[in-house]
Backbone as CSV, one residue per row, in Angstrom:
resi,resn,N_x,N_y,N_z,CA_x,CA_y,CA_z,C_x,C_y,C_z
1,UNK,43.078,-113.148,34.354,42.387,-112.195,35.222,42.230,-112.824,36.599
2,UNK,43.151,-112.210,37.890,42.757,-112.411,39.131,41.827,-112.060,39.326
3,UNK,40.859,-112.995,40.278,39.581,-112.482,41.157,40.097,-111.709,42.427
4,UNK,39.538,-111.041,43.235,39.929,-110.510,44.371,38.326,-110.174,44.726
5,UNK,38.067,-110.491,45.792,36.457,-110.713,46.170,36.624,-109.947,47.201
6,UNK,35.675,-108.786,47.626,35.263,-107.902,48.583,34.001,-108.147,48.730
7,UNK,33.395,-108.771,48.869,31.796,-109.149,49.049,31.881,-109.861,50.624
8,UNK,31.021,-109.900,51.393,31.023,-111.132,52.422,30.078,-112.574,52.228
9,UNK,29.617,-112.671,51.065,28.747,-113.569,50.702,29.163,-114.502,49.181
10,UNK,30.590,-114.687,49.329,30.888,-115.395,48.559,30.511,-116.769,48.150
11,UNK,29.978,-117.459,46.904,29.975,-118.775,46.651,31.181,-119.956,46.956
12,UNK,32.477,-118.986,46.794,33.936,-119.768,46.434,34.775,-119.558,48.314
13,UNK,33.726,-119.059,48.969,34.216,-118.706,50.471,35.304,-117.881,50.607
14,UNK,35.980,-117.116,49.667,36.847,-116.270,49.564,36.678,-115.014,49.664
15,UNK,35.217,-113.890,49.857,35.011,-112.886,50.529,35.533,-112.290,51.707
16,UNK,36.221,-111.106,51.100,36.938,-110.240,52.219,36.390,-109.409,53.011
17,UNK,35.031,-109.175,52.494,34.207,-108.388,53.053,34.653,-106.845,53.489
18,UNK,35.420,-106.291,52.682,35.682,-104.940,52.536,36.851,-104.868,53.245
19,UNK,37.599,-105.642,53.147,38.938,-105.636,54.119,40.144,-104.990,53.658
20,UNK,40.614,-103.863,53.349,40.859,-103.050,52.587,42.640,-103.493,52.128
21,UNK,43.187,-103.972,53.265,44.807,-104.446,53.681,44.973,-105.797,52.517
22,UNK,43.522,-106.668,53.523,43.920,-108.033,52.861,43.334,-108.151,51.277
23,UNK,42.428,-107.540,51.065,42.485,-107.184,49.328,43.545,-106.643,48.483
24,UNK,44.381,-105.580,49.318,45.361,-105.318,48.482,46.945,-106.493,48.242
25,UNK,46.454,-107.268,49.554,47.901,-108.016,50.177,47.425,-109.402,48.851
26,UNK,46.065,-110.035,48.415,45.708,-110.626,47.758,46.078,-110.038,46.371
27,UNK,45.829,-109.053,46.202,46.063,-108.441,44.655,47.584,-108.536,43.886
28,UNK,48.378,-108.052,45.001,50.189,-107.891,45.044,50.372,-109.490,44.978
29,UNK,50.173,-110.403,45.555,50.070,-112.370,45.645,49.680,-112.524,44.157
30,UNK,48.538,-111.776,43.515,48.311,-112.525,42.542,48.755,-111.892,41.317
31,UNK,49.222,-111.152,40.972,50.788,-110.307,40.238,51.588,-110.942,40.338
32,UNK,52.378,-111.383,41.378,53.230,-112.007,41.986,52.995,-113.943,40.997
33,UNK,51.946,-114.190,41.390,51.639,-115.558,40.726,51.320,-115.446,38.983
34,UNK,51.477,-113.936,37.846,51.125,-113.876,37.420,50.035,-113.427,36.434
35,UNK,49.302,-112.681,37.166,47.773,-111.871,37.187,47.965,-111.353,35.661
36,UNK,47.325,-110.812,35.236,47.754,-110.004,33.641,46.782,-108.798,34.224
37,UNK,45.267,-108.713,34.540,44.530,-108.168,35.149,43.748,-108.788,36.365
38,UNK,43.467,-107.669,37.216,43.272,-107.678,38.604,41.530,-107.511,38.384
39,UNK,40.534,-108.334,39.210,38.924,-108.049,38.954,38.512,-107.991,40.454
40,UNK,38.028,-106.648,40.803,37.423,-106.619,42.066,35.865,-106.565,41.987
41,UNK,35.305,-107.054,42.853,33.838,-107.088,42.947,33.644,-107.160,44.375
42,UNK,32.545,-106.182,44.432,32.099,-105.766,46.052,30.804,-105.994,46.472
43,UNK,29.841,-106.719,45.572,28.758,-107.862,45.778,28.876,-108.901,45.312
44,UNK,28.151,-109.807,45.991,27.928,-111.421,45.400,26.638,-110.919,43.967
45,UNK,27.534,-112.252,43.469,26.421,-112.567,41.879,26.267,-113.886,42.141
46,UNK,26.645,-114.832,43.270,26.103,-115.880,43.270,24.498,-116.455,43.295
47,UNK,24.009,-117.481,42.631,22.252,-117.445,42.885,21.985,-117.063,43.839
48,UNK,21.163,-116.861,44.076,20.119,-116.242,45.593,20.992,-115.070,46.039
49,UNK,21.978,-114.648,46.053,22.385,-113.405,46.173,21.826,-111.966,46.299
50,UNK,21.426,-111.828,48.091,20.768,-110.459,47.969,21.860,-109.037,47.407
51,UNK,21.465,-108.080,46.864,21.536,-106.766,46.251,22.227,-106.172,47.325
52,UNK,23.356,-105.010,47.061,24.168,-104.717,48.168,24.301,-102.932,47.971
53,UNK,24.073,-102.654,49.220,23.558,-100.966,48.731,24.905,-100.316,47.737
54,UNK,24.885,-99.218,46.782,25.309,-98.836,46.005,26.928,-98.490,46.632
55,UNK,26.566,-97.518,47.579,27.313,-96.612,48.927,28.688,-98.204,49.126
56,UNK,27.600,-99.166,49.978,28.981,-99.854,50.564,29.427,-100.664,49.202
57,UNK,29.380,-101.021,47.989,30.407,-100.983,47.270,31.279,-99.733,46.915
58,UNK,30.922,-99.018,47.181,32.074,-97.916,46.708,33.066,-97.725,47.879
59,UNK,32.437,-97.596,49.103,33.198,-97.929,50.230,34.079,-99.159,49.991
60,UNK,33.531,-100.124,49.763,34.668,-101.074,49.880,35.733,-101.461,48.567
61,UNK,35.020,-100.485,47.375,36.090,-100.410,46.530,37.455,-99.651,46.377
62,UNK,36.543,-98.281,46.744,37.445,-97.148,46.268,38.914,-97.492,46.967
63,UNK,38.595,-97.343,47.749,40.162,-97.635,48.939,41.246,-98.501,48.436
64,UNK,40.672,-100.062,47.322,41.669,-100.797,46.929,41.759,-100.361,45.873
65,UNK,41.247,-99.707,45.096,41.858,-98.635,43.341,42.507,-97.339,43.923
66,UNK,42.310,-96.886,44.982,43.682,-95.999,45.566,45.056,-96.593,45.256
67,UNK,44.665,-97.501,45.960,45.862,-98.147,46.823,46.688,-98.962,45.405
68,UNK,45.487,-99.538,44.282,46.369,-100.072,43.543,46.590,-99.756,41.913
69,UNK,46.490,-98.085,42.354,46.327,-97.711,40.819,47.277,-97.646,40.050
70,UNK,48.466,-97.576,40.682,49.891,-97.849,40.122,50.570,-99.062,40.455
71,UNK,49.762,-99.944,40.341,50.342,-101.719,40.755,51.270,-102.176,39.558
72,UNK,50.858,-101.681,37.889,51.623,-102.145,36.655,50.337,-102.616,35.834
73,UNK,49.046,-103.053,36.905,48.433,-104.370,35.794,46.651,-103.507,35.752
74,UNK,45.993,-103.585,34.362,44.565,-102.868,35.014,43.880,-103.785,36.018
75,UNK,42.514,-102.581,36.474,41.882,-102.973,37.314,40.897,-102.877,37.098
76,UNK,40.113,-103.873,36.951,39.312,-104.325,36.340,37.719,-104.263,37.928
77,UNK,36.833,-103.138,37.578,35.755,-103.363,38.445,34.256,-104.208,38.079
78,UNK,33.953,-105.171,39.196,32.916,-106.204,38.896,31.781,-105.502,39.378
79,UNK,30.683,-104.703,38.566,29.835,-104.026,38.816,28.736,-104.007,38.219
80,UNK,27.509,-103.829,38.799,26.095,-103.651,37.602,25.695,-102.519,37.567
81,UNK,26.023,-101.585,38.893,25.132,-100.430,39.201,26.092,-99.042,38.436
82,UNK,25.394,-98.023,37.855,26.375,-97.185,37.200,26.548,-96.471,37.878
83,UNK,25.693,-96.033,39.382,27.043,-94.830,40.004,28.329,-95.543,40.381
84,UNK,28.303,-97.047,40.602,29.701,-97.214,41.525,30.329,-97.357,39.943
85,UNK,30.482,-97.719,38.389,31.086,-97.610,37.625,31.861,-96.523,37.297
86,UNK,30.587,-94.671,37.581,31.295,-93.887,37.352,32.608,-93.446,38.517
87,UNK,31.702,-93.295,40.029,32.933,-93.368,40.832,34.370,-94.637,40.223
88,UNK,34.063,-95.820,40.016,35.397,-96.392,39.843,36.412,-95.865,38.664
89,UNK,36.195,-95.532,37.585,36.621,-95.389,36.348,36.903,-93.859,37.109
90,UNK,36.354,-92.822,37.334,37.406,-91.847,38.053,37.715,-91.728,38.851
91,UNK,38.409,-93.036,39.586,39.123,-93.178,40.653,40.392,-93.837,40.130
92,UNK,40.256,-94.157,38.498,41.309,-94.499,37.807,41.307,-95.916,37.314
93,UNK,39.732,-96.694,37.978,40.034,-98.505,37.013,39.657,-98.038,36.055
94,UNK,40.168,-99.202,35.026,41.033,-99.407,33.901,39.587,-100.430,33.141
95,UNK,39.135,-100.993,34.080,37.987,-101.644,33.469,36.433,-101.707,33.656
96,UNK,35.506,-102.234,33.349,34.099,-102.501,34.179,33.700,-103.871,33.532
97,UNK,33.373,-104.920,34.843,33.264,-106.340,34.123,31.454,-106.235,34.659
98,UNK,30.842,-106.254,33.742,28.984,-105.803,33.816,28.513,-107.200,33.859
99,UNK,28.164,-108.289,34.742,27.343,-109.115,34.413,26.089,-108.748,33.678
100,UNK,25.735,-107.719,33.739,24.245,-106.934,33.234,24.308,-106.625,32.487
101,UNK,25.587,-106.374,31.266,25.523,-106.257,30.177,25.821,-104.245,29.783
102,UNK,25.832,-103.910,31.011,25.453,-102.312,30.437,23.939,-102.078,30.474
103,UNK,23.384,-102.707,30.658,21.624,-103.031,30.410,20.990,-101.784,31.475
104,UNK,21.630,-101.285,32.933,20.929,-100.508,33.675,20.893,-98.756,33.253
105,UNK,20.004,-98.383,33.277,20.325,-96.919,32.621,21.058,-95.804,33.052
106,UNK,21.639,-95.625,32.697,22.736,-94.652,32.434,24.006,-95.781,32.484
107,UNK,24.082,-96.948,32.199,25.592,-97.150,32.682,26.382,-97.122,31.252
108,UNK,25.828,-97.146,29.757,26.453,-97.159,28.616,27.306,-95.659,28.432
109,UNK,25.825,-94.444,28.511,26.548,-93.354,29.124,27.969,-93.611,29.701
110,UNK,27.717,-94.207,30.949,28.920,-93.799,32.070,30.463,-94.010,31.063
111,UNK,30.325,-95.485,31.009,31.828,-95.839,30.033,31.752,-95.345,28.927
112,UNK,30.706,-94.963,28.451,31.605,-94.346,26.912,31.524,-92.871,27.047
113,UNK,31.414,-92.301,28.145,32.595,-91.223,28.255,33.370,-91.600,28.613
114,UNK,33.796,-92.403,29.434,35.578,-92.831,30.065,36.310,-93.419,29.350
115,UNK,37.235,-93.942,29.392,38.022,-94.327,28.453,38.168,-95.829,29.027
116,UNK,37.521,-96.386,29.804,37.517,-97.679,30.682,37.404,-98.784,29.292
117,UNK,37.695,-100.224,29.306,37.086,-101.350,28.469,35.930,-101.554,29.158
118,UNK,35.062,-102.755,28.479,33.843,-103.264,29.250,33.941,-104.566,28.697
119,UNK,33.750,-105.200,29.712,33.161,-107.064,29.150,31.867,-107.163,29.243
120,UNK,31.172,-107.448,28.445,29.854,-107.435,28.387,29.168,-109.059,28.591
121,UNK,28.749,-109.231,29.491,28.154,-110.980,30.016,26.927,-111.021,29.624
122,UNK,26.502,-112.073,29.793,25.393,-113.022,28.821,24.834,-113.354,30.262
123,UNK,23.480,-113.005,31.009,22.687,-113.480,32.082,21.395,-113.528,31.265
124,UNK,20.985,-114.805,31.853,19.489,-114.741,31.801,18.870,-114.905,33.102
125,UNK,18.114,-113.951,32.900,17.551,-113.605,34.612,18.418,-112.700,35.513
126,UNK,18.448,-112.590,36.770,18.890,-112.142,37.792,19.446,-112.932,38.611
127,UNK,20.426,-112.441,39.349,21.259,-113.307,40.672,20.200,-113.952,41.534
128,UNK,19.322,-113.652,41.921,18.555,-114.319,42.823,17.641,-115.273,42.598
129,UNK,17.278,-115.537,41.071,16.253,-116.271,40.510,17.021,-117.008,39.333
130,UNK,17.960,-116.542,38.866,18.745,-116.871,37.461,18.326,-118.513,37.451
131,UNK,19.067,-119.032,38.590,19.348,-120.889,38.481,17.763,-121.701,38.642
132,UNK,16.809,-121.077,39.007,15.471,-121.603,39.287,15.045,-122.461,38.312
133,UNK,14.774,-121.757,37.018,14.823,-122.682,35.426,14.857,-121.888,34.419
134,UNK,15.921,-122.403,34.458,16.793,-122.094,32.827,16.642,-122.262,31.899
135,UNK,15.834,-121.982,30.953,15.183,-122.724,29.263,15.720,-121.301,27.974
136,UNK,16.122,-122.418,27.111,16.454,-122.147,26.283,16.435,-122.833,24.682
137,UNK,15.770,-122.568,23.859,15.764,-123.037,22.703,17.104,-123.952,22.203
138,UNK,18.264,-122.919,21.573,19.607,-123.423,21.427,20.309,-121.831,22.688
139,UNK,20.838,-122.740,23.557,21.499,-121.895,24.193,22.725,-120.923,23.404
140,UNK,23.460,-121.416,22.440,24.682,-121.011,22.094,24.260,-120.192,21.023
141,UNK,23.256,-120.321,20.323,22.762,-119.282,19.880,21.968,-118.292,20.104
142,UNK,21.262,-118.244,21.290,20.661,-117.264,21.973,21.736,-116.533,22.591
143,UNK,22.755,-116.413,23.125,23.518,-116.257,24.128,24.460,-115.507,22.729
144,UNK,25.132,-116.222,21.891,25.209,-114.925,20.491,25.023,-113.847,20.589
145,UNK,23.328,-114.644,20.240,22.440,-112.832,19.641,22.390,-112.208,20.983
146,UNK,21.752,-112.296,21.835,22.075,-111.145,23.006,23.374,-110.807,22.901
147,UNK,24.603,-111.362,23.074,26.276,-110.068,22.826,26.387,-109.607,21.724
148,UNK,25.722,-110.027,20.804,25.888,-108.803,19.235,25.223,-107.812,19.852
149,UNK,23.705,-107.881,20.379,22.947,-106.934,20.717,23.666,-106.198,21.431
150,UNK,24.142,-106.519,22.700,24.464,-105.605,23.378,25.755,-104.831,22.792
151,UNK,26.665,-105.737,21.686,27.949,-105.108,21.405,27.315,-104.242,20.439
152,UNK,25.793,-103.810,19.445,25.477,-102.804,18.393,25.038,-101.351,19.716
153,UNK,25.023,-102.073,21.248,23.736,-101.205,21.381,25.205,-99.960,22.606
154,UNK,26.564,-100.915,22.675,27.953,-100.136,23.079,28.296,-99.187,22.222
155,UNK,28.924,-100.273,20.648,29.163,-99.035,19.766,28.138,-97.872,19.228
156,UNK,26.898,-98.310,19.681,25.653,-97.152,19.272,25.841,-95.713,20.112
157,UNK,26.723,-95.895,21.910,26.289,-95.345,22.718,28.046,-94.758,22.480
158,UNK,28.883,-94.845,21.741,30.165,-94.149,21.170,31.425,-95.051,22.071
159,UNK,30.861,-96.399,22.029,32.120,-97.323,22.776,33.000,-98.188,21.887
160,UNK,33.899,-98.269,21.549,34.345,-98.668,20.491,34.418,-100.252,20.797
161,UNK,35.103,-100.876,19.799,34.895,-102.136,19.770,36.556,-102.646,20.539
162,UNK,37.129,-101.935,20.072,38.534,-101.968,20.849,38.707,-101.857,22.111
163,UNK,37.902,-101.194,22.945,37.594,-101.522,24.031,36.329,-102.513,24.701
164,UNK,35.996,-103.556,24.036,34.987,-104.522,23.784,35.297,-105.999,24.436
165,UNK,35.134,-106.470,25.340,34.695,-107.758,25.406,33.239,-108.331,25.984
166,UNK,33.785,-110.159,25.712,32.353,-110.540,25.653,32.823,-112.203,26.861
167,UNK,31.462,-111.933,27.257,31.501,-112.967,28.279,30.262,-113.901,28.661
168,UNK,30.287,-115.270,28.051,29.017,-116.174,27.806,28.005,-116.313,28.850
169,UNK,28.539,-115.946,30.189,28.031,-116.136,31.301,27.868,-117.368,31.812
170,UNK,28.496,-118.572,32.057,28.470,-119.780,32.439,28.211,-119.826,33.825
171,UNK,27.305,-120.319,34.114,26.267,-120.438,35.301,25.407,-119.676,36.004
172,UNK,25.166,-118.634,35.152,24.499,-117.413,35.086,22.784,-117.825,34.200
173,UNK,22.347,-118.448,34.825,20.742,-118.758,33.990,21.259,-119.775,33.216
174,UNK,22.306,-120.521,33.512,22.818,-121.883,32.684,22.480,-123.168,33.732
175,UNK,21.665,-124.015,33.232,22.529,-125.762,34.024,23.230,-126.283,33.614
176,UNK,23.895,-126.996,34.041,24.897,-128.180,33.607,24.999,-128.526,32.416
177,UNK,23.576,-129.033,31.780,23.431,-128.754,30.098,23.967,-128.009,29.454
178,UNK,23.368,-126.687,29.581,23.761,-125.229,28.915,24.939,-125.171,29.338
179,UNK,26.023,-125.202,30.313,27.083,-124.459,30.586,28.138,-125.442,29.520
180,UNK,27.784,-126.838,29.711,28.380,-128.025,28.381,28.641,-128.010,27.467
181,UNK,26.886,-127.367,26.839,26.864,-127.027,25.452,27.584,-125.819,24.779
182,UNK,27.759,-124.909,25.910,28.463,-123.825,25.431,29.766,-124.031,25.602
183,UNK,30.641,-124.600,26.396,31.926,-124.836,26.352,32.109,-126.147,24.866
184,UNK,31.262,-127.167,24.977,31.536,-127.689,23.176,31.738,-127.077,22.316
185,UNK,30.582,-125.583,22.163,30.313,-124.637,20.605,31.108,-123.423,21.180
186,UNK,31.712,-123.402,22.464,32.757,-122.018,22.375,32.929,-121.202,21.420
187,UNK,33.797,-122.465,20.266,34.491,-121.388,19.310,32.820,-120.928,18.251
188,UNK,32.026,-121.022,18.284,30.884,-120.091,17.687,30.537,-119.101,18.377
189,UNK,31.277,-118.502,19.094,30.884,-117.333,20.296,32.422,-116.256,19.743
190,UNK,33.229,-116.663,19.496,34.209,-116.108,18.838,33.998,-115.462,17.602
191,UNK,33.993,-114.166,17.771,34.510,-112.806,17.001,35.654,-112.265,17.269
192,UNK,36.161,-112.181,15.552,37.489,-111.303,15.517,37.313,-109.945,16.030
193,UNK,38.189,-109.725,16.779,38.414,-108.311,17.317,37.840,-108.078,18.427
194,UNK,36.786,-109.086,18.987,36.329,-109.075,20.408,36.898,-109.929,21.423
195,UNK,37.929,-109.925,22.211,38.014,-110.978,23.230,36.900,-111.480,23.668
196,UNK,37.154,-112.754,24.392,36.477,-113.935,24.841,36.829,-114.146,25.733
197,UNK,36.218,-114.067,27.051,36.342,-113.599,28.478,35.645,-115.108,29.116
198,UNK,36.189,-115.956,29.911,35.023,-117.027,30.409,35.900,-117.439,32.354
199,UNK,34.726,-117.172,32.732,34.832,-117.330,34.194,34.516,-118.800,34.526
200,UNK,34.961,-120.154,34.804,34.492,-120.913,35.130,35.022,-121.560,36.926
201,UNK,36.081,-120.744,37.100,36.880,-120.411,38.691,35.635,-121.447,39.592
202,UNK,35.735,-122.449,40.224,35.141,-122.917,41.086,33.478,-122.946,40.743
203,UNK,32.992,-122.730,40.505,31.876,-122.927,39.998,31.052,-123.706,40.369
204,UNK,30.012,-123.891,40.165,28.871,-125.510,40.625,28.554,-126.326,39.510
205,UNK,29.107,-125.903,38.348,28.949,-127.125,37.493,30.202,-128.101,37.564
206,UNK,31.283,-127.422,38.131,32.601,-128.239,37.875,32.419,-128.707,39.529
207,UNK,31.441,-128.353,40.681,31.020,-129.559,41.660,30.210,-130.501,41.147
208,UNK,28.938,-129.896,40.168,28.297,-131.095,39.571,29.014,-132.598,39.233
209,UNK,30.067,-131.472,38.262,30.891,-133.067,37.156,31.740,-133.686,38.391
210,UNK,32.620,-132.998,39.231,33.466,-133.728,40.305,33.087,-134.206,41.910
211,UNK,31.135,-133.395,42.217,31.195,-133.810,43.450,31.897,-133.219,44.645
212,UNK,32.916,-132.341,44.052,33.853,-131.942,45.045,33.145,-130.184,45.474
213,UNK,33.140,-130.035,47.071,33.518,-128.724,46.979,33.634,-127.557,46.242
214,UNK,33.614,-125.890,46.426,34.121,-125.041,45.688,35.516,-124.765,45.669
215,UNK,35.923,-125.086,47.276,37.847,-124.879,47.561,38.141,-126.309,46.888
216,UNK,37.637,-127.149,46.860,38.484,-128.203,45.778,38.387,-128.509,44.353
217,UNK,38.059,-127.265,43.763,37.645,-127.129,42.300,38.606,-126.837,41.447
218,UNK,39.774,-126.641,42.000,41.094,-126.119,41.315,41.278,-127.074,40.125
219,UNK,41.420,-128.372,40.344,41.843,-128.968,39.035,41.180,-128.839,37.945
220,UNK,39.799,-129.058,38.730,38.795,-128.797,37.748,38.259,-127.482,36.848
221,UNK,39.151,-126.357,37.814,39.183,-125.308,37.259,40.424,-125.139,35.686
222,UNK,41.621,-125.681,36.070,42.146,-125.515,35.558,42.210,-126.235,33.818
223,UNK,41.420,-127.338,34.244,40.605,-128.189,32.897,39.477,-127.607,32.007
224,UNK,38.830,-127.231,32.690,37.971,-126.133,32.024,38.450,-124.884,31.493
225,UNK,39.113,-124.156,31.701,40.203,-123.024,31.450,40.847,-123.331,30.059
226,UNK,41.791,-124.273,30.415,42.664,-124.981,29.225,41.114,-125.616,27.997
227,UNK,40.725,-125.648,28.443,39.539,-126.515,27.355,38.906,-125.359,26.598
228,UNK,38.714,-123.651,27.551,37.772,-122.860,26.873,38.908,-122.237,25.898
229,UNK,40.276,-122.165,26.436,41.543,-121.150,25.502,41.289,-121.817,24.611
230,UNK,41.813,-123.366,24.430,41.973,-124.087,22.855,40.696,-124.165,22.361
231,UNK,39.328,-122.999,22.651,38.243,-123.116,21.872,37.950,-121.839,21.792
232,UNK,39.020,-120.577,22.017,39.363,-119.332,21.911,39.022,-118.434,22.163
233,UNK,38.887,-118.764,23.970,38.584,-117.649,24.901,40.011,-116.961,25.240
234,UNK,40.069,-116.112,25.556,42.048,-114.722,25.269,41.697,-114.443,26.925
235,UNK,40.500,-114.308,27.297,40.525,-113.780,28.812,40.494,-115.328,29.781
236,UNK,40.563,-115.589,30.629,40.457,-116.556,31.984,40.221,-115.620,33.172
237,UNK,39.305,-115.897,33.693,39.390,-115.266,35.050,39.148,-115.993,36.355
238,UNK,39.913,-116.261,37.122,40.450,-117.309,38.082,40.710,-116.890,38.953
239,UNK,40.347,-117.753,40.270,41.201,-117.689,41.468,42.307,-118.158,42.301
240,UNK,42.816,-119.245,40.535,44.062,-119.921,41.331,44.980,-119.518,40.038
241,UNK,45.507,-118.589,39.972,46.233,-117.669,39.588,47.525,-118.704,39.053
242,UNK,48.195,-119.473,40.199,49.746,-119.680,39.432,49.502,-121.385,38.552
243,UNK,48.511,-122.035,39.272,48.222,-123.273,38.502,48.053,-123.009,36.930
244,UNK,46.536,-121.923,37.106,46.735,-121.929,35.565,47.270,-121.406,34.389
245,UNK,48.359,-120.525,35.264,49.473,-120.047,34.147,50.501,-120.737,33.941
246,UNK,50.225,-122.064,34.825,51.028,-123.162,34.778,50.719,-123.995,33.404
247,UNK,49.690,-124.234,33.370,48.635,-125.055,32.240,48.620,-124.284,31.120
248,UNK,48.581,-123.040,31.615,48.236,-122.727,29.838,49.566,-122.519,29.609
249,UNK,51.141,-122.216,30.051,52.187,-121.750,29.481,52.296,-123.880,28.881
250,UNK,51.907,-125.065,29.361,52.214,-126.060,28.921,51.433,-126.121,27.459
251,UNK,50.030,-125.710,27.453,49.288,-125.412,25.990,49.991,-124.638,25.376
252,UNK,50.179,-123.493,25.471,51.272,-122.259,24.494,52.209,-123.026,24.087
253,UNK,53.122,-123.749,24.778,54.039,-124.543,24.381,53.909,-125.447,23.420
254,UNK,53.077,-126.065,23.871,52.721,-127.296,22.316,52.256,-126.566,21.268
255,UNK,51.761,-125.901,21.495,50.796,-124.724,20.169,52.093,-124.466,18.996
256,UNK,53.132,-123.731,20.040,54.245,-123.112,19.419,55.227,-123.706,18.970
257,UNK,55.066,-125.108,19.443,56.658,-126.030,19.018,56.573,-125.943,17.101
């Protein structure tokens, strides 16, 4: 899963800030490098991240699901709020990636009339307070039971499971601890028939472990990636697109010899 960032308040400094050309010219690059699916998001979810009116995400979405609804690959929208879900899904994306879980009201409604998938993420707290302090009993089992919950409370609302994923939320109300512990016990987050979706793209725990930057997180991205597949995450969602289809076609390979 390519990222493609329309926000102007990016963590990873890669916000296009509604730039309608160079989002699409980014999207076609990362197809090009590979993409399987395309993920647009038109606010920051980084900590402290102020709230971005409803209106200018749709403004700054709609225009690139015009433009790329016949690209070959879905399109996957990064959203919490359910009017911009319903505008996206009938504007023709293919997906809705909910850090919120579906949690705001009406948005379970929205997708399970559409025929959209949903990844359903694991936050504790909110974007603006999430990283303040993070406590948790056993993280990897709390973080569980909230995606069963939310996956009884999808299929309750007529969403099937086939259109179902799940996403741990790593650095989302996690520290360094928690984001650790959950990449060790990964594979206890794994259910058959649900993909396993994990964003770790530049991040601040992989500056924690390296010190480095968010633009110099690539390797470190790509180590973490390869570390969450062989603990059987099916989704990656990244911003360096050809490295790590570089890495994982070298894992597939050994897998398959």
């Amino acid at each position: 899963m390519g990222i493609v960032n329309l926000s102007d308040d990016s963590f990873s400094g890669d916000g296009l800030g509604g730039d309608t050309d160079a989002a699409v010219a980014q999207a076609l690059r990362l197809l090009e490098e590979g993409a399987h699916i395309l993920d647009f998001g038109a606010e920051s979810s980084r900590p402290g991240a102020a709230p971005v009116p409803a209106q200018q995400e749709i403004d700054r979405l709609l225009p690139v699901i015009e433009a790329l609804h016949d690209c070959g690959a879905p399109l996957s929208i990064d959203t919490v709020k359910p009017e911009v879900m319903r505008v996206a899904v009938n504007a023709g994306a293919d997906m809705i990636n909910d850090i919120n879980a579906l949690r705001a009201p009406g948005a379970l409604e929205i997708v399970a009339a559409s025929k959209a998938g949903i990844c359903l993420m694991h936050m504790q707290g909110e974007p603006g307070s999430m990283q303040n302090d993070p406590h948790y009993g056993d993280v990897v089992a709390e973080v569980a039971e909230f995606l069963a919950e939310r996956v009884a409370a999808a299929e309750a609302a007529g969403i099937p499971l086939t259109r179902i994923a799940v996403d741990p939320g790593f650095g989302f109300g996690k520290s360094l601890e928690h984001n650790i512990e959950l990449m060790r016990r990964l594979g206890e987050l794994v259910v058959p028939g649900l993909p396993l979706l994990v964003g770790l793209s530049r991040k601040s725990m992989l500056g924690l472990i390296t010190g480095r930057p968010a633009a110099e997180r690539v390797y470190a991205g790509i180590a973490a990636h390869v570390l969450a597949v062989e603990r059987g995450a099916r989704i990656v969602r990244v911003h360096d697109v050809a490295a790590t289809r570089d890495a994982l076609a070298v894992l597939q390979a050994v897998e398959d010899y």
